[in-house]
SEVOMI-394869 format. One record per atom (N, C-alpha, C): z, y, x. Coordinates in pm, whole numbers, plus 32768, in hexadecimal, padded with zeros to 4 digits. Each point is the difference from the previous one (the first is absolute). Layout:
<recs>
ZYX
...
</recs>
This chain:
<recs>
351C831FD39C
7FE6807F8048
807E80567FFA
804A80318083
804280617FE6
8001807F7FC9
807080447FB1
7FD6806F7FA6
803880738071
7FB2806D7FF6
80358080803B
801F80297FC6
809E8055801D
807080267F83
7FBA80BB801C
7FA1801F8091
7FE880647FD0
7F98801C7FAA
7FBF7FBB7FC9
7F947FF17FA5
801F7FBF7F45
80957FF68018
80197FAE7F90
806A80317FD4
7FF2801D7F60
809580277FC7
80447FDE7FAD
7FD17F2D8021
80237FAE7F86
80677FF58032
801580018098
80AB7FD58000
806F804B801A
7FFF80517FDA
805080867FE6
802780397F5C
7FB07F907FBC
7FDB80497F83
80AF7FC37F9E
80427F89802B
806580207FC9
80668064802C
7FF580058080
80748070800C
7FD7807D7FD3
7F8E80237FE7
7FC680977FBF
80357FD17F76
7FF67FBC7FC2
802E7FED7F74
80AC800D8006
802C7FAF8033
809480328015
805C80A28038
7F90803B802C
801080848027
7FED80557F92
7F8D7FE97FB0
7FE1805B7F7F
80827FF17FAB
80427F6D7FCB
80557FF27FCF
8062804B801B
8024800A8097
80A78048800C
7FBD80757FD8
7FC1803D8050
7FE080897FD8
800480447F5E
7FA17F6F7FAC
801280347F59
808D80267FF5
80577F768016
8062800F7FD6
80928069802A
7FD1801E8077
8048808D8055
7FF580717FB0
7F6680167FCD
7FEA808E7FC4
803B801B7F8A
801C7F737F89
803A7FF37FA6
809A7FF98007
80657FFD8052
804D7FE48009
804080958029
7FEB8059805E
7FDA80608019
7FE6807E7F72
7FB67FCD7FC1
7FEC803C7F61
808B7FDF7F9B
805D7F99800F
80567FD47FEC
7FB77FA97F80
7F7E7FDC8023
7FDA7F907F71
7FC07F7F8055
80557FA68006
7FFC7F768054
7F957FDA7FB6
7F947FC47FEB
7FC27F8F7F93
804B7F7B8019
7FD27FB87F74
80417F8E7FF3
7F777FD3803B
802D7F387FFF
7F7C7FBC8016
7F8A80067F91
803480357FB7
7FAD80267F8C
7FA180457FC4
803C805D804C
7FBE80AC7FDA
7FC980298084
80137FBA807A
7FB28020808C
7F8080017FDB
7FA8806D8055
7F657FE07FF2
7FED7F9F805A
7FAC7FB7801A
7FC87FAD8047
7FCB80398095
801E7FD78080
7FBD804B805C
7F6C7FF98017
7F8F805D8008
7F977FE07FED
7FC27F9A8081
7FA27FA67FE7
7FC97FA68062
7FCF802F806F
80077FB4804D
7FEF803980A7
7F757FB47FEF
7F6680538008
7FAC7FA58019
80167FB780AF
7FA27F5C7FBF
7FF17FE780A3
7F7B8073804E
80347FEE807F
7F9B801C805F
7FE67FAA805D
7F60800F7FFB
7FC07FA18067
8005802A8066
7FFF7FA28098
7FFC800A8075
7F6C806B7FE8
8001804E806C
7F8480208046
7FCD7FC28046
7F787FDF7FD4
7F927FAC8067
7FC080238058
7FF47FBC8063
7FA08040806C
7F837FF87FE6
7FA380657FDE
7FBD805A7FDC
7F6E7FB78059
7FD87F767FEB
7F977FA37FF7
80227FAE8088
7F8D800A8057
80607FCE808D
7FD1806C807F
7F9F806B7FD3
7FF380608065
802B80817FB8
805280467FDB
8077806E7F89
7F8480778078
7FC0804A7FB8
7FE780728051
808F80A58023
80207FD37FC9
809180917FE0
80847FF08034
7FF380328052
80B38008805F
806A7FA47F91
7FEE805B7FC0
80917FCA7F89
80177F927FF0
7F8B7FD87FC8
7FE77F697FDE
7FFC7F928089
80118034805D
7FE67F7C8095
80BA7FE0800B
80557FE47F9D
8097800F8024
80067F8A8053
7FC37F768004
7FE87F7E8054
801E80438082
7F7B80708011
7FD6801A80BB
8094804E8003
803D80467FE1
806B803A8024
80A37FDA7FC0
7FFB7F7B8024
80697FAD7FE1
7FEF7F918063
7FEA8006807C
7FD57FB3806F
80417F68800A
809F80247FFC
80517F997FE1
80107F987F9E
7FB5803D7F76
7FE07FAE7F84
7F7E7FB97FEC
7FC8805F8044
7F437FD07FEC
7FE87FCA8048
801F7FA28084
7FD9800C8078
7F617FD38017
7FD57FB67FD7
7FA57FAA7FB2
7F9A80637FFB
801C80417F94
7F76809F7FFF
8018802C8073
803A80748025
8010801B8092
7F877FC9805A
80027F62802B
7FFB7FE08052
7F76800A7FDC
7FCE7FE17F8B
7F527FEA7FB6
7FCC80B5804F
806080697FC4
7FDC804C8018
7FBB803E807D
80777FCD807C
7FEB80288097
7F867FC48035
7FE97F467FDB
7FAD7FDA7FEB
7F6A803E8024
7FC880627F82
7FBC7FF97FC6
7FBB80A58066
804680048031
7FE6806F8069
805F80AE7FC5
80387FD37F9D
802580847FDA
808B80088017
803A80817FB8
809A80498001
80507FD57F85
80387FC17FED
80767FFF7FC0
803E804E7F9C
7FF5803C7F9A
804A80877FCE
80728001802E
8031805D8005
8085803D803B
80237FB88077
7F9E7FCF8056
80397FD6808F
7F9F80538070
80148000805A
7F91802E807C
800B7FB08088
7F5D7FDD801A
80167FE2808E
801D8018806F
801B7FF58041
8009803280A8
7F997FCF803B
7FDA80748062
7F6E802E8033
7FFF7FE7808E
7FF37FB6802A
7FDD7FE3808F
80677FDA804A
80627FC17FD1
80797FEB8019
7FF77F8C80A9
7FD77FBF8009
7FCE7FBE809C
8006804D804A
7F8D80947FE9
7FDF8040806D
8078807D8007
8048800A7F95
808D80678012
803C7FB68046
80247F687FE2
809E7FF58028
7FA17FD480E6
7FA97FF28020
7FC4800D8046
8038806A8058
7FEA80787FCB
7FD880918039
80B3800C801B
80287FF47FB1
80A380437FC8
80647FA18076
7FAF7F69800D
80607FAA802F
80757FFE7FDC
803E80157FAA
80B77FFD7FDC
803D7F7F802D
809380298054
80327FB2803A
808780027FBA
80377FA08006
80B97FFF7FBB
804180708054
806880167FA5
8049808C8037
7FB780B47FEA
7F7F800D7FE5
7FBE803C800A
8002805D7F5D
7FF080A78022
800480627F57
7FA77FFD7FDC
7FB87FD87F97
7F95803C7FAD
7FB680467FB1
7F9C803B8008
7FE9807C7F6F
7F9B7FD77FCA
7FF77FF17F60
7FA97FEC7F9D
7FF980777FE2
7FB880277FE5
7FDF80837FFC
7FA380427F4F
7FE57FA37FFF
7FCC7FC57F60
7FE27F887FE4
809B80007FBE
80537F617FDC
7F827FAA7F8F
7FF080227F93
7FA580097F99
80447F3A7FC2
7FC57FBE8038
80277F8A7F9F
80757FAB8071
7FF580338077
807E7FC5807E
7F8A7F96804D
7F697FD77FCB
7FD17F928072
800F8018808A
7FE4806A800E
7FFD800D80B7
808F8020803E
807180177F9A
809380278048
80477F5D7FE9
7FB67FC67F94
80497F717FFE
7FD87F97809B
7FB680268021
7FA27FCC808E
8077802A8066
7FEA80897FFB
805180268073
808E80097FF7
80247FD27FA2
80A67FF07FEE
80397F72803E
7F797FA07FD7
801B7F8B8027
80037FE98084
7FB480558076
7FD67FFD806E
806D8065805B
804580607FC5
806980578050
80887F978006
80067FB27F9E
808D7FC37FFE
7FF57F95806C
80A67FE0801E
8078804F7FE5
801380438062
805A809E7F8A
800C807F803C
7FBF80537FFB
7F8F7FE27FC6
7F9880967FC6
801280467F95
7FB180588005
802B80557F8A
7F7280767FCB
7FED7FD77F74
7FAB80477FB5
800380797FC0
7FC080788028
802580767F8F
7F5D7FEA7FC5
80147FEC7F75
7F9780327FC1
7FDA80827FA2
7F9A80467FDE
7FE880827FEF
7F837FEA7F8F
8008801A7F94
7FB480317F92
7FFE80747F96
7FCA803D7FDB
8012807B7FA2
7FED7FD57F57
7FC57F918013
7FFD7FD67F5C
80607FCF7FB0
805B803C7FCA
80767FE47FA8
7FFC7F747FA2
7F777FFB7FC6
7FEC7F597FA5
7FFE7F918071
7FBF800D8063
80117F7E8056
80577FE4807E
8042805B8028
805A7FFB805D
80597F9A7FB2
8050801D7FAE
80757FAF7FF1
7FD37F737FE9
7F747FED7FD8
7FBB7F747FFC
80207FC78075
7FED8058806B
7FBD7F988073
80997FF7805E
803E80727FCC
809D7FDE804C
80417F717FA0
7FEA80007F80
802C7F8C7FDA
7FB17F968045
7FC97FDA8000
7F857F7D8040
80427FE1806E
800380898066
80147FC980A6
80C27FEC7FE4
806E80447F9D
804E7FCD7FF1
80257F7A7FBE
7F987FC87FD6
7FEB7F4C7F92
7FED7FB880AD
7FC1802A802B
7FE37FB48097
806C800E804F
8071803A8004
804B7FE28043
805180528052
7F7480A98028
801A8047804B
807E805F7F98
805A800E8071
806E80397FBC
802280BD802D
8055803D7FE3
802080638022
7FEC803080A8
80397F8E801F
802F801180B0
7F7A7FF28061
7F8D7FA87F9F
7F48802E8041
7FCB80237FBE
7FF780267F90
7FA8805C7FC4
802880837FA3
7FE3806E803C
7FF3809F7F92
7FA480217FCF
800780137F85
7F5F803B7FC9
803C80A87FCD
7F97805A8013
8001806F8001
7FA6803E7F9C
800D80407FA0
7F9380357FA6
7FEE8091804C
7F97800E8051
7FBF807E801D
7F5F7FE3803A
7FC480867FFE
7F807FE5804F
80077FDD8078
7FAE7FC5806F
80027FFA807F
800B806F804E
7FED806A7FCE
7FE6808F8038
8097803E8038
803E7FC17FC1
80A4802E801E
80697F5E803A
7F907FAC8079
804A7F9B8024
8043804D806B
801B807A8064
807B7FFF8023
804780037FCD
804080587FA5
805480297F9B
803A7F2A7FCA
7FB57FCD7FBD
800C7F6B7FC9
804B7FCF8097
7FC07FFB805F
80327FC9807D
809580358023
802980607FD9
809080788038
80377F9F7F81
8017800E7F90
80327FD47F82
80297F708014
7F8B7F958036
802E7F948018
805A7FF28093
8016807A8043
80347FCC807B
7FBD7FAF806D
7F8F7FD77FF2
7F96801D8052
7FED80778070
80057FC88065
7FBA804D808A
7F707FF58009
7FDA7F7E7FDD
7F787FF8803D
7FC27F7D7FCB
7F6C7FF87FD1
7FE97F877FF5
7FB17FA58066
7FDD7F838007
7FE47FA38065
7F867FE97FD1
7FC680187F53
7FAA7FB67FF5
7FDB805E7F63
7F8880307FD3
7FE780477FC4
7F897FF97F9C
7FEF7FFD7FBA
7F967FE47FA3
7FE9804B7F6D
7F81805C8009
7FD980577F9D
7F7A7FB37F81
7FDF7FA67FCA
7FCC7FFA7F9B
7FC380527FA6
7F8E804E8003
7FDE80657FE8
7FD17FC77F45
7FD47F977FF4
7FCE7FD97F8B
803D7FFA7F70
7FB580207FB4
8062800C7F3D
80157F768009
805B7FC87FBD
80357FA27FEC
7FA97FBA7FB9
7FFD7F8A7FD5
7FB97F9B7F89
807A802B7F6B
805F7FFC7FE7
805680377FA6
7FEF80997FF1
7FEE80728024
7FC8806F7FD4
7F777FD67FE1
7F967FCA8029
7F9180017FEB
7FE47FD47F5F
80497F9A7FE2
7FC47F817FBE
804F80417F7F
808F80647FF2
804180287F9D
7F9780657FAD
7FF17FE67F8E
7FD2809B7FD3
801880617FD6
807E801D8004
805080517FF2
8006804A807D
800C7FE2803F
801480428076
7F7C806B8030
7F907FC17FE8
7F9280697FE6
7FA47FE58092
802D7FC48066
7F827FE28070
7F7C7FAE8014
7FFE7FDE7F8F
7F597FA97FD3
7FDD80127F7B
7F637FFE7FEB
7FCD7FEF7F8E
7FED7F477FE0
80357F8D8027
80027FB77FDA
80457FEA7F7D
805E80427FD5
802980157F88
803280917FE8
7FDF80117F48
802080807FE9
808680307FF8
8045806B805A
8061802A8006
7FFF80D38023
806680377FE3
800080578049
7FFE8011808C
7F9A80C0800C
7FEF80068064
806480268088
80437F9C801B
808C80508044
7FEA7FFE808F
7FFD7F9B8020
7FEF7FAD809D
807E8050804F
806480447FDC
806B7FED8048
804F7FAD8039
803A7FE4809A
803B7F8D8035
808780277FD2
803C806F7FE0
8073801B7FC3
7FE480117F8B
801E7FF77F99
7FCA80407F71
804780607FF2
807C80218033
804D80787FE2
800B8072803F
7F9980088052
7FE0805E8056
7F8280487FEF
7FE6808F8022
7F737FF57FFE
7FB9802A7F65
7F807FF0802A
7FB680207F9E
7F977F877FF3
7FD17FBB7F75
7FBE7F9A8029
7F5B80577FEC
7FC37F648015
7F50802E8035
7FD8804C7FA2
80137FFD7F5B
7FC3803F7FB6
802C808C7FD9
805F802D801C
8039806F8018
7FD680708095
7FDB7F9F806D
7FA6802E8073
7F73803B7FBC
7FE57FAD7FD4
7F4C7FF57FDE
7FFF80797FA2
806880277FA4
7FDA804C7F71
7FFC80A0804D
80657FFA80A4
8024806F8012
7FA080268088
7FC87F7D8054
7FA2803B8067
7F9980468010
7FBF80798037
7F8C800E801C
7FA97FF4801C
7F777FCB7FC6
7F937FCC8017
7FE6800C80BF
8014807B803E
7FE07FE580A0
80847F878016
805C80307FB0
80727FA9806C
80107F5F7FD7
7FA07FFE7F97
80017F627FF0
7F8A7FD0804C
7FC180518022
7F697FC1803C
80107FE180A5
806780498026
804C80118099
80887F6E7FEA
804C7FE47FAA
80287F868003
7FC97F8C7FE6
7F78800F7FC2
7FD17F727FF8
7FAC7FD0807B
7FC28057803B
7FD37FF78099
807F7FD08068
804D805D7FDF
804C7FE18090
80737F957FFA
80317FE47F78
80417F8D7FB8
7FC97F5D8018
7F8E80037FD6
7FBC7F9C7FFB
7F5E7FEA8002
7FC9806F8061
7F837FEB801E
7FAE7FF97F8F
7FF580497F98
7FC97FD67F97
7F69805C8003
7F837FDE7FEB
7F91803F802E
7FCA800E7F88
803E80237FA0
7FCE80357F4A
808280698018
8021802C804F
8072803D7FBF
7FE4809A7FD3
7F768019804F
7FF3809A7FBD
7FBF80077F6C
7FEF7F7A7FB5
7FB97FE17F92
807080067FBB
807D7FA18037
805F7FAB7FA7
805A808A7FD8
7FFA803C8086
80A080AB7FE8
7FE680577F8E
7F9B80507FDC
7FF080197F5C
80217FBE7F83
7FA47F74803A
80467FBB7F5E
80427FD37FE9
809B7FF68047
80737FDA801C
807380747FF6
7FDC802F8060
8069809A8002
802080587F9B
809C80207FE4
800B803F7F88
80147FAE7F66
7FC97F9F8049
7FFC7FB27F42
80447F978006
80627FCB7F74
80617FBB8005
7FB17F837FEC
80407FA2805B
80067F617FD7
80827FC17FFB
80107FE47F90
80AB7FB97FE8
7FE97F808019
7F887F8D8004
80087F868016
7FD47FC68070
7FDA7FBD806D
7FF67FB3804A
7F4C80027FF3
80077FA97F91
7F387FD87FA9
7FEB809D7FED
8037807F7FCE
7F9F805F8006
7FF6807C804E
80277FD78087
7FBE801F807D
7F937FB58019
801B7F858010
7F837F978017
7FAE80387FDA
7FF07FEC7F5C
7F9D803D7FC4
7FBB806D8026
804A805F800F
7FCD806B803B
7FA080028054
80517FC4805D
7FAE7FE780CC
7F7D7FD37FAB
7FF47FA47FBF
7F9B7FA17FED
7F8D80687FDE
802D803C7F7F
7FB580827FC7
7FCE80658067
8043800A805E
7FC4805B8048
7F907FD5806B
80067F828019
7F6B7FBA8059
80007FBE7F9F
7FA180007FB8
7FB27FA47FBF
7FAB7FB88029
7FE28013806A
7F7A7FC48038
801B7F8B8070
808D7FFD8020
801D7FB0805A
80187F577F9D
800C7FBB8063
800B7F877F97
80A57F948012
7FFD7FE17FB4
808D7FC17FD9
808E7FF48082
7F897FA4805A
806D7FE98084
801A8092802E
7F80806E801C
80348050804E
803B807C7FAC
7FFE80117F6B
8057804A7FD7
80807FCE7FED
802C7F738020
80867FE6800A
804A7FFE8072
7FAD80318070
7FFF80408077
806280708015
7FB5805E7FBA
7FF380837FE2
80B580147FC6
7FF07FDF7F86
80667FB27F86
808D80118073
7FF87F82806A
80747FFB804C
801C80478084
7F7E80528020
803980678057
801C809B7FC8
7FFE7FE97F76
8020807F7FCD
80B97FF67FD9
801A7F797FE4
807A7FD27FC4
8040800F8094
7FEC7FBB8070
8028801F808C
8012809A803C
7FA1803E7FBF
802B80A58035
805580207FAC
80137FE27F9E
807480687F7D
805B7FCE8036
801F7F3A8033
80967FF28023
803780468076
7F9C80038065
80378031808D
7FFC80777FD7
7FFA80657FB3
803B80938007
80677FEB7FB7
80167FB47F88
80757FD67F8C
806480138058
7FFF7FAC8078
80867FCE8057
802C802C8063
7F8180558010
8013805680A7
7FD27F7C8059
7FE77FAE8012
7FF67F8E804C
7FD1804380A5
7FA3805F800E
7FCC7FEB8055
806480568066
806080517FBB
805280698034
806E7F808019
80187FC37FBA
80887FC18008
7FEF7F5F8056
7F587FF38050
7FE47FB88075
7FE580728070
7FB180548015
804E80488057
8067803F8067
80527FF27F82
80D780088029
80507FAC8032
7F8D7F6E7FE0
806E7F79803A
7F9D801F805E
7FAF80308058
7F9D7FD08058
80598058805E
801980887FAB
803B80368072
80727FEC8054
803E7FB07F8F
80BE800C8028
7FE67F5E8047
7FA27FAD7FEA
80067F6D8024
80357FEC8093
7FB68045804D
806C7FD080AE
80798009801D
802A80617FA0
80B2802B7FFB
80237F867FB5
80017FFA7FAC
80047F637FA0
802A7FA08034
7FA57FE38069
7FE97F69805A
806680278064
80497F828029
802380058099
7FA57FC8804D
80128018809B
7FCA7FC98075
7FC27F867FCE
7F597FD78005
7FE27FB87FE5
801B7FBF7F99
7FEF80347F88
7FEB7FD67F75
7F7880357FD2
80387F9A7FC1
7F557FE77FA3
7FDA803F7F85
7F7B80217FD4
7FCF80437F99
7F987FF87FB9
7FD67FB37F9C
7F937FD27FCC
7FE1803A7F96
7F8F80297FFB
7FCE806D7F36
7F977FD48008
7FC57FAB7F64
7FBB7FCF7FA3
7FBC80707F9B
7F85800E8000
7FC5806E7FE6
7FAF7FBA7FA4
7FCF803C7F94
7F7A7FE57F6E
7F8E80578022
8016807D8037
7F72804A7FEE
802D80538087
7F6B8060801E
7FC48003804F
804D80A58040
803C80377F8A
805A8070801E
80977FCE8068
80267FAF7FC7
80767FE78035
7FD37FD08073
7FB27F9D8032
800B7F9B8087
7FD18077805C
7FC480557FCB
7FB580838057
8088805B803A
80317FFC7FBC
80D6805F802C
7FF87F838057
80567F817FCD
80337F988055
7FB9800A809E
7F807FFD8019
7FB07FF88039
80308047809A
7FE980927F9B
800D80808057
807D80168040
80767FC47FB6
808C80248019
805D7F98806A
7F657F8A8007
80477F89803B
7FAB804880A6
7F8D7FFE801D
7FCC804A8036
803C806D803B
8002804F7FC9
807F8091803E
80697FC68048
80377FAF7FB2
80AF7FCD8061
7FC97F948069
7F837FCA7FF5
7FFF7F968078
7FDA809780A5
7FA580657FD4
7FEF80308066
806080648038
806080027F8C
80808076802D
80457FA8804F
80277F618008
80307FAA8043
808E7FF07FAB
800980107F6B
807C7FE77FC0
7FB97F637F90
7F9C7FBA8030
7FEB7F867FE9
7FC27FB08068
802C7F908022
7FD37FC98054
7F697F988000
7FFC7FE27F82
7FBD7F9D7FC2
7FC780247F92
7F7880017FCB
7FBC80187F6A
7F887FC5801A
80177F8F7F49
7F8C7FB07FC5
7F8880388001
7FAA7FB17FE4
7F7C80537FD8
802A7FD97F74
7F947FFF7FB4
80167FCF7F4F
7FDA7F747FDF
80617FDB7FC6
7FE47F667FFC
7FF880027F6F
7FB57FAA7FAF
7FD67FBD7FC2
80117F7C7F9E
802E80047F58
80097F8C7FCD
7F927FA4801B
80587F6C8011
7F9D7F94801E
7F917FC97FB3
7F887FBE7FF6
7FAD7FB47F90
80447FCE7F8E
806A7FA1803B
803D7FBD7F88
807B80677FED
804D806D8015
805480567F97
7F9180467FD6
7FC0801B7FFA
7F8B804B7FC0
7FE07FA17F81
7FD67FA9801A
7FC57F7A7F90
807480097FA1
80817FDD802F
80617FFC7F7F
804480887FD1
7FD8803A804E
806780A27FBA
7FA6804D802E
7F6A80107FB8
7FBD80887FE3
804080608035
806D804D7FD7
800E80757FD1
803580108097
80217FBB806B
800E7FF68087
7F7F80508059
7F8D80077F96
7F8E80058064
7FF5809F8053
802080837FE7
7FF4805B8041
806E80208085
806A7F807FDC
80858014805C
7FBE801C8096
805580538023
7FDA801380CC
80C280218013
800B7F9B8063
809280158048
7FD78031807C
8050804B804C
7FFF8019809D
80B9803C7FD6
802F7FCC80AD
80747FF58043
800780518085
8067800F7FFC
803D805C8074
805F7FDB8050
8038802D805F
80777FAD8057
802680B0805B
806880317FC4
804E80508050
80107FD2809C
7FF9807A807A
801D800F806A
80937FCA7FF8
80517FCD8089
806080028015
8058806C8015
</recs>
């Protein structure tokens, strides 16, 4: 069996012993009292350390899944994993990717906008499909995974001269578009969905699947996170974001016993929600559970302000007949998309708009977490 040297510190352990040595003997020398071989103390023993094991063959805890997020080493798990209908730690799928590259049509020669890069599946698609002579700007605000996914699509090949990645929100893609020297894009794509890597981290704070703080920031360095919202909102004004956030129909129950009061963990909000319907039962207080976690993020981030802004600036964006596709999770956002695709088809500054299309039976079957997706597309006037 091969040994992982990051799990192992038997083979390092003579040169740590040879390091203690110079060092003894530096400090003594330095003192101007050399030891002989005689009078040296002995350097103390380096215990061994054991590899870390993977943590049975289903590890419930981020930490412990290092297999799923070592893709290149594990490939083997990985593959058991995708398998099995689920996510990967630290990887994410791409969501309807047929019916994007469909809508988007990308042709060689042609600019592109990712618009939320998140793991690169859907810009690795369309990178492959603009060449040769295309060119990718991609756009994310999350500081931990951007440079992930610019490394990835740079391991593949894409180099400087087709691909830019941009750390900002979508809300400021003219501005990203002026910077890259960009006039205009051909082909456009907004991804409205949290990533499987924010989700699945617990640190990061966007699920109660494991206990972490309550942060759910897409920047962490920005902002205020959820539990700092919650300690400081007003019972009306939390009862008015959980309605209009995420449709939540406990919310004039849930806004008292929430509002004002601190939750530092992930599990004791849950808890909370739970405490406050008691009467509901398991499935549908975990219902509850995730449209309460869904309203704290979309105010966390501004999300709904900062889809809005690309909705507005999007026809300037596009040239003559370019394309525009946004991937929506809930029922707030596709309702903007909706309205805004609507507005520009009857002002006559779009020529063309989807109705809402739909993940298939079988992406549904293997990637769950696919199931609320709704895409609709657009096609700028000439």
């Amino acid at each position: 069996m091969a040994t992982n040297p990051q799990h192992c510190g038997y083979e390092n352990s003579h040169a740590t012993t040879a390091n203690n040595i110079l060092e003894f003997c530096s400090a003594n020398c330095d003192a101007g009292e050399m030891a002989t071989d005689e009078t040296a103390a002995p350097a103390p023993p380096i215990p061994h350390k054991r590899r870390v094991r993977y943590a049975g063959k289903h590890p419930r805890r981020f930490e412990e899944k290092y297999k799923e997020q070592q893709p290149g080493r594990y490939a083997q798990t990985v593959a058991k994993v995708l398998a099995s209908g689920k996510t990967p730690a630290g990887m994410h799928r791409p969501v309807m990717v047929a019916e994007i590259l469909e809508a988007l049509a990308p042709r060689p020669g042609e600019v592109a906008v990712d618009c939320t890069l998140g793991f690169a599946g859907h810009a690795q698609e369309l990178l492959a499909r603009i060449q040769p002579g295309g060119r990718l700007l991609g756009l994310d605000t999350d500081p931990i995974e951007l440079p992930k996914a610019e490394a990835r699509l740079r391991g593949l090949g894409f180099g400087a001269d087709v691909f830019t990645a941009r750390r900002t929100n979508f809300a400021g893609l003219p501005q990203a578009l002026w910077a890259a020297e960009i006039k205009g894009a051909d082909l456009l794509l907004a991804d409205l969905g949290v990533s499987s890597m924010q989700l699945d981290d617990p640190g990061r704070g966007f699920s109660v699947k494991n206990e972490g703080p309550l942060d759910m920031r897409m920047n962490p360095h920005r902002g205020q996170p959820a539990s700092v919202l919650l300690q400081s909102i007003r019972v009306e004004a939390l009862q008015k974001l959980l309605a209009e956030n995420a449709d939540e129909p406990y919310a004039a129950v849930l806004a008292p016993a929430l509002a004002g009061k601190l939750f530092a963990t992930t599990t004791a909000l849950a808890t909370a929600v739970r405490a406050a319907l008691p009467r509901l039962n398991k499935e549908d207080g975990a219902d509850s559970i995730r449209r309460v976690f869904q309203s704290l993020r979309i105010e966390v981030n501004d999300e709904f302000s900062a889809l809005e802004t690309l909705l507005r600036h999007l026809p300037a964006c596009l040239n003559p007949s370019g394309r525009a596709a946004v991937l929506t999770f809930h029922s707030g956002e596709d309702r903007r998309v909706k309205k805004s695709f609507a507005a520009g088809l009857r002002e006559g500054i779009y020529e063309e708009v989807s109705g809402v299309l739909r993940p298939g039976t079988e992406e549904r079957r293997a990637n769950p977490r696919c199931a609320p997706a709704k895409l609709r597309w657009v096609r700028r006037a000439i």
